[in-house]
C-alpha positions in Angstrom: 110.4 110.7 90.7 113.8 111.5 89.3 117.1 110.8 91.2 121.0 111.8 91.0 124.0 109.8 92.2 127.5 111.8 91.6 129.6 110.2 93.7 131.0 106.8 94.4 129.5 106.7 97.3 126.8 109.1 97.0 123.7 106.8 99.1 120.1 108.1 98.5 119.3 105.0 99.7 120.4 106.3 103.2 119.7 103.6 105.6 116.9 101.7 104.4 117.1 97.8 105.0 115.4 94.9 104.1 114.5 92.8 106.6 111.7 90.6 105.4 109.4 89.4 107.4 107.3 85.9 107.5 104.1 88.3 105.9 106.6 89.6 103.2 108.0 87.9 100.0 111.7 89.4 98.6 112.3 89.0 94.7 115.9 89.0 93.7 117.4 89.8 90.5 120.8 91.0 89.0 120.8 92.9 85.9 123.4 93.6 83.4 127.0 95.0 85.1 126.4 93.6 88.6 123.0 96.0 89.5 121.4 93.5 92.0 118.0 94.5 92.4 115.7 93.6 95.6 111.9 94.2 95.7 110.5 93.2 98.8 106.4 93.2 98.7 103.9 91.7 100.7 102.5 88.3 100.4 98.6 89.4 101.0 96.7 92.4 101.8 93.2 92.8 102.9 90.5 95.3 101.4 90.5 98.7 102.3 94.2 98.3 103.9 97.7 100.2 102.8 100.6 98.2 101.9 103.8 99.4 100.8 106.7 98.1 98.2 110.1 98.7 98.8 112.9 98.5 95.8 116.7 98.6 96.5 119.1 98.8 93.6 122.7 98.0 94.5 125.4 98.8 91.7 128.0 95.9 92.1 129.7 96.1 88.5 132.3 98.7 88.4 131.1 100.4 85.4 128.8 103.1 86.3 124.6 102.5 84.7 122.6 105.8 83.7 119.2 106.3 82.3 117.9 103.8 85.4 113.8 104.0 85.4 110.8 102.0 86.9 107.4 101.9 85.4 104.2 100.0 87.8 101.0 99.7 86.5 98.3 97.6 87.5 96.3 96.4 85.5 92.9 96.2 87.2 92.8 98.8 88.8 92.7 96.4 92.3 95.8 98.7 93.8 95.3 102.6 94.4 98.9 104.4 94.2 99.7 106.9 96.8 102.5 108.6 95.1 104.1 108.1 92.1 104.6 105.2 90.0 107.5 105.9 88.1 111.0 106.1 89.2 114.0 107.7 87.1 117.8 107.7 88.4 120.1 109.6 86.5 123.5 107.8 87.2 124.4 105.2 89.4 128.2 104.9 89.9 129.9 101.9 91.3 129.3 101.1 94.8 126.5 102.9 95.5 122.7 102.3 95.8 119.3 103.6 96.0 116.5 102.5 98.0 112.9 103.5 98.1 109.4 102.5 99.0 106.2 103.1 97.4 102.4 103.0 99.5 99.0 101.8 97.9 95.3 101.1 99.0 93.6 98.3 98.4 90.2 99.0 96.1 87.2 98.6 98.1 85.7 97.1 95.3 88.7 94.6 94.5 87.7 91.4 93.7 89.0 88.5 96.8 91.8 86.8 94.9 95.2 87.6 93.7 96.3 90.4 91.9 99.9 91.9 90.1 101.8 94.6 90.0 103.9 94.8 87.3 107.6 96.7 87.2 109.3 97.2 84.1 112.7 98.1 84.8 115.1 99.8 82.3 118.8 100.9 82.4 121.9 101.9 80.2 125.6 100.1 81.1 128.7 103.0 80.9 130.7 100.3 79.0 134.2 101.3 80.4 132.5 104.4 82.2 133.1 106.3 78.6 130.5 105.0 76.0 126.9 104.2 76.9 125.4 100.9 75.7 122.1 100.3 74.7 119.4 100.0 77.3 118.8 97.1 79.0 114.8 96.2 80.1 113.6 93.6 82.3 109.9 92.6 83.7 109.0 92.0 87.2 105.8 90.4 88.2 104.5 90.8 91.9 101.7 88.4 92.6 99.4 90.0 96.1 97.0 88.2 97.3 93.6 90.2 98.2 91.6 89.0 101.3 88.7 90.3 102.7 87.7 92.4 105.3 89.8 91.1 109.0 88.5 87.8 110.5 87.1 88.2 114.7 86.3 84.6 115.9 83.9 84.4 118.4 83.5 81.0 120.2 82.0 79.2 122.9 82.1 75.9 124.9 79.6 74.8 126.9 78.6 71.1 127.4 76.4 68.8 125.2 73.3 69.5 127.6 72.0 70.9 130.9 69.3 70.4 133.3 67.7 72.5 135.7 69.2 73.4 139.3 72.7 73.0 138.2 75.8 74.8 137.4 77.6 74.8 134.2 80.8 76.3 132.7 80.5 79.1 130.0 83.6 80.1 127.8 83.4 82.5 125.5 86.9 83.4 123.3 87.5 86.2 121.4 90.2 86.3 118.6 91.6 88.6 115.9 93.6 86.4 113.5 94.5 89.6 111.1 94.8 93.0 112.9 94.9 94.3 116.6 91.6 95.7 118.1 90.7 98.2 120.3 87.6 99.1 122.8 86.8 95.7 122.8 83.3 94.8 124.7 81.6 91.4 125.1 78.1 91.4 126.2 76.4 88.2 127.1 73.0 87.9 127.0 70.4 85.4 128.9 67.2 84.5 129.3 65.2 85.9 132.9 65.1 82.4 134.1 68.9 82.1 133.7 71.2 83.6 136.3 75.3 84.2 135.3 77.8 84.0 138.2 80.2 86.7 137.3 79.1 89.7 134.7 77.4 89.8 132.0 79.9 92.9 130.4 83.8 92.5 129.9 85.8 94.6 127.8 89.7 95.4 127.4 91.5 98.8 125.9 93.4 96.9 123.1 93.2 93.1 121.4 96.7 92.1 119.9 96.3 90.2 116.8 96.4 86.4 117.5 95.5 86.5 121.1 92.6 85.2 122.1 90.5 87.1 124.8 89.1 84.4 127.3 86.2 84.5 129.3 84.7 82.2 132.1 81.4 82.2 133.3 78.9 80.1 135.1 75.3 79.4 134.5 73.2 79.0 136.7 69.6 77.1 135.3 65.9 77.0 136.9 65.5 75.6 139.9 62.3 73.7 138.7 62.4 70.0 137.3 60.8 70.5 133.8 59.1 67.1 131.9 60.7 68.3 128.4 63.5 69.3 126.9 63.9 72.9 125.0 66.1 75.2 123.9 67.3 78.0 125.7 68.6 81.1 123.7 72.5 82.7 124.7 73.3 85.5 122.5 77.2 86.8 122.4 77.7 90.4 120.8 81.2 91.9 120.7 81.6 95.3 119.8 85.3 97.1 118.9 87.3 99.5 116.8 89.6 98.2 113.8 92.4 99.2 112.7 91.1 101.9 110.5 88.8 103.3 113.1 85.8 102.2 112.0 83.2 100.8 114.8 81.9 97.4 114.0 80.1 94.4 115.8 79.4 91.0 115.7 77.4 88.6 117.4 76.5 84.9 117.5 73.9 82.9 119.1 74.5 80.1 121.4 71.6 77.4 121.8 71.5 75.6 125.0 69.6 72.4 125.2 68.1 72.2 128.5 66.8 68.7 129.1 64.9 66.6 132.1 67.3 65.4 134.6 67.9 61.6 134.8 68.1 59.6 137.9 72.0 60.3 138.2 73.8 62.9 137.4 77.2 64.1 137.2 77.6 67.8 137.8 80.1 69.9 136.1 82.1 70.1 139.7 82.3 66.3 140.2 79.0 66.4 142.5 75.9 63.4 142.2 72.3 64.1 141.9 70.4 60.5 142.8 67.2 61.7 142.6 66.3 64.5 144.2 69.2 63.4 146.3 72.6 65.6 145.9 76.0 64.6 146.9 78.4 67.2 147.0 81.5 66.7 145.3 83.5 66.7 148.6 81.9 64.5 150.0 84.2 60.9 150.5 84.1 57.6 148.9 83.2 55.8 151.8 79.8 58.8 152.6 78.7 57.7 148.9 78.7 53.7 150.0 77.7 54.3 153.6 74.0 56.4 151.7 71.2 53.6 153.7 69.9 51.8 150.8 66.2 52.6 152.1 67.2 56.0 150.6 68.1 55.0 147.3 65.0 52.6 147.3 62.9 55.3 148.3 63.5 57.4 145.5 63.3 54.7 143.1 59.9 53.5 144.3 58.7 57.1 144.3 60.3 57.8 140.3 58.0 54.5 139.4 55.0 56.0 140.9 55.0 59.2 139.1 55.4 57.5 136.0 52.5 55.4 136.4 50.6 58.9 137.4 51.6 60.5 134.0 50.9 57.5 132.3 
């Protein structure tokens, strides 16, 4: 690319600003005669993504510079250009300033890690604005890191354990930590003997980047007492649209371990189970203290018997 500048004020810059951002890095450097250079690049990139680099030369000196140029290469190949790579300004007077930006891809095949661009940058000082001084060269080095392909978290809480005829919590959360998605689905998937309060499908038009999608669900487990424990299979799949419209999924499994209910038991709600005996969590202090003692005896006497039938 080759550019003019005739007069002092003559701006191909236009209004281009720099405004770096906590994702960006700015490298600032001022070359012979006042010419304060400014690259600002980004700090990482992530496979298959564009990125751009923006350069902004302001002539401070009051001596005019000619014969300005910019040379990138890299070396590795890791950083497709999307236009061209070198720059050429004719003149530069005093005051003004030029301002560009240049786009690349990310390889598919890059290697995770960081990479360089490299600028060389070249220009002649007007000594006096009359006689033209040898060039003057300088070498910029622009370290990007490469990550790979966007992050999706999927995770879940759910308690240590469950046992049968009881309600517990499901949470499932959803989070982008690199770029915003879009037809987002979750589908949760259960065994027969399972029931889900709520449904089983969500979905939202659009993700932003670094907020979490939330889901709450209940499950609901067999209404039969069962002698051992096992482990009952959850499956989470989200399916969605990136950023370069690619549709992707991902899905994670989520074991369960459903285990024989002891003699007490604290639901998830704040109820009791004594037995086969269930106090709801509503119910008062003084109801719990009042329960005849017979009752409680009862049970126990009738737990002892069926473990000397088993044994």
């Amino acid at each position: 690319m080759r550019f003019t500048t005739i007069l002092l004020s003559l701006i191909v810059f236009g209004a281009f600003t720099i405004i770096p951002s906590v994702y960006s890095e700015l490298v600032t450097q001022t070359m012979e005669g006042s010419m304060d250079l400014e690259i600002t690049y980004p700090e990482s990139v992530m496979v298959g993504r564009t990125f751009s680099v923006s350069i902004h030369l302001q002539n401070n000196g009051w001596e005019n510079k000619q014969d300005i140029s910019f040379d990138i290469s890299n070396p590795d190949g890791s950083f497709k250009p999307l236009g061209d790579e070198k720059i050429i300004i004719d003149e530069l007077t005093t005051t003004s300033s030029f301002g560009t930006t240049l786009d690349y891809k990310v390889s598919k095949d890059v290697t995770i890690g960081t990479h360089f661009l490299n600028i060389s940058y070249s220009q002649v000082l007007v000594s006096n604005n009359v006689e033209p001084l040898p060039p003057t060269k300088s070498n910029i080095a622009l370290p990007i890191l490469v990550e790979k392909e966007p992050i999706v978290r999927i995770e879940t809480t759910t308690p240590e354990s469950i046992f049968s005829n009881t309600e517990f919590p499901f949470e499932v959360r959803i989070t982008s930590d690199d770029i915003d998605l879009s037809d987002l689905s979750v589908q949760i998937m259960i065994p027969e003997d399972i029931e889900i309060r709520g449904d089983t499908s969500y979905s939202i038009s659009l993700l932003e980047k670094g907020e979490p999608y939330t889901i709450n669900a209940e499950l609901m487990t067999p209404i039969t007492d069962i002698t051992t424990e096992y482990t009952i299979p959850v499956k989470v799949t989200v399916s969605y649209t990136d950023d370069l419209g690619a549709e992707k999924s991902e899905s994670q499994s989520v074991p369960l371990l459903l285990r024989p209910k002891t003699f007490m038991e604290i639901t998830n709600d704040g109820g009791i189970w004594i037995g086969d005996f269930f106090i709801a969590p509503y119910v008062s202090i003084g109801t719990i203290v009042g329960i005849p003692a017979g009752t409680i005896l009862s049970l126990l006497i009738r737990r002892a018997q069926n473990k000397k039938k088993k044994d």
